[in-house]
C-alpha positions as CSV (number, residue, x, y, z in Angstrom):
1,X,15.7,8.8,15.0
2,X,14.4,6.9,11.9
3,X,11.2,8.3,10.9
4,X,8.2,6.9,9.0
5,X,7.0,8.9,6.0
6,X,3.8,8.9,4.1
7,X,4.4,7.2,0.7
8,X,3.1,10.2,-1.1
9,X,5.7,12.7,-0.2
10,X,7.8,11.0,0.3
11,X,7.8,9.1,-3.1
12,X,5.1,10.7,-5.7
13,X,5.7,8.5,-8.5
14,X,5.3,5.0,-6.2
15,X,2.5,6.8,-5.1
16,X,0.9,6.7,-8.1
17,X,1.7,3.7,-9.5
18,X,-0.3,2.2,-6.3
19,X,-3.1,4.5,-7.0
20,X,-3.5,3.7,-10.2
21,X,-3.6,0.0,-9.7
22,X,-5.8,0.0,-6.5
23,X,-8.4,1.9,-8.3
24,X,-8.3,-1.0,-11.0
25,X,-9.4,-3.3,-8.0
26,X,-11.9,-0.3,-7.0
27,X,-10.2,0.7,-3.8
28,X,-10.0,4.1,-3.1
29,X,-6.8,6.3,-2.1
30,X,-8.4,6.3,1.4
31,X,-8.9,2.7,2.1
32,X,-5.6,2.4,3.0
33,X,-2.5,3.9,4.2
34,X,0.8,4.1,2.6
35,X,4.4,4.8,4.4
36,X,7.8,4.3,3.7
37,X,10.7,4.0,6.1
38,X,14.1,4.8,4.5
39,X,17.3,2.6,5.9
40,X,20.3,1.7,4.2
41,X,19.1,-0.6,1.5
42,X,16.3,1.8,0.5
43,X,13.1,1.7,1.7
44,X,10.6,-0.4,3.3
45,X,7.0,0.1,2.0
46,X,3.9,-0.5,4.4
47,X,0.5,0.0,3.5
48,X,-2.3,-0.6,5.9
49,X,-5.7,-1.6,5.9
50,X,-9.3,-3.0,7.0
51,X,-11.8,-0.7,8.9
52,X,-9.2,-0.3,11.8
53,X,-6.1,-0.6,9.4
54,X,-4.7,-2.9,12.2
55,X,-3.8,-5.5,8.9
56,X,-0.3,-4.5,7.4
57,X,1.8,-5.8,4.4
58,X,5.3,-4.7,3.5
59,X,8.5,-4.9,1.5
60,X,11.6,-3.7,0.6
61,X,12.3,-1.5,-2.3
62,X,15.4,0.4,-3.6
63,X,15.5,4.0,-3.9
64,X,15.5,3.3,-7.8
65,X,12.3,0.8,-7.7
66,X,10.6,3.9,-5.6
67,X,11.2,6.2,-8.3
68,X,10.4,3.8,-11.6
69,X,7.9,0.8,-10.3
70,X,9.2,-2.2,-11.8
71,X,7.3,-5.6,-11.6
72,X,8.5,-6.5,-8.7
73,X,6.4,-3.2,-7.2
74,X,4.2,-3.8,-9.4
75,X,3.3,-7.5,-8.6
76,X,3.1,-6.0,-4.8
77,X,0.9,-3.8,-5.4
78,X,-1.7,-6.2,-7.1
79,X,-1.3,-8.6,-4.4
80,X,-1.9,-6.0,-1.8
81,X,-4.8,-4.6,-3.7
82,X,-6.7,-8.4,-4.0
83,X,-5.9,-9.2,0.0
84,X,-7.0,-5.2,0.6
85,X,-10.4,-5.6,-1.1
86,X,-11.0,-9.1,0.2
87,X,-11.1,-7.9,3.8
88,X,-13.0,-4.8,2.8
89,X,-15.8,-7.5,1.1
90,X,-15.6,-9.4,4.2
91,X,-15.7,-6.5,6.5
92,X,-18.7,-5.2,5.0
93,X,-20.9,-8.0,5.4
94,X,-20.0,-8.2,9.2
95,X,-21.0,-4.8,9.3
96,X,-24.7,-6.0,7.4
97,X,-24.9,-8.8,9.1
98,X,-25.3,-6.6,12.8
């Protein structure tokens, strides 16, 4: 049974790297929700978010890209962070706006 693991256990140093640059964008570590699920190729990293985190955005990484964020990552991350904090913005206003 493949199992889905949080991102940081079960890779500390991606973990970071997506901490690091989320708090740049002012989204904190429990905004959203990081996993990985390992296969053959490596892994696939989710990370989930919005007030339900029903909105979802993944790729696939190596085992070495896991381990040392390269751009790639990197570039992933930032695009993740901008589309995370967008829907936070826009979530919060619905929430004023009741």
């Amino acid at each position: 049974m493949i199992e889905e693991r949080l991102l940081r256990f079960a890779a500390p140093q991606l973990y970071m790297k997506m901490i690091e640059i989320f708090s740049n964008h002012h989204i904190h570590s429990y905004e959203v929700q990081a996993y990985v699920l390992k296969n053959i190729n490596g892994m696939t990293l989710s990370l989930r978010f919005s007030s339900d985190f029903s909105l979802s955005v993944s790729t696939n990484i190596s085992c070495i890209q896991a381990e040392n964020p390269d751009n790639f990552v990197i570039q992933f991350f930032e695009e993740a962070a901008e589309k995370c904090k967008s829907i936070l913005i826009a979530d919060y206003y619905k929430m004023i706006k009741l």
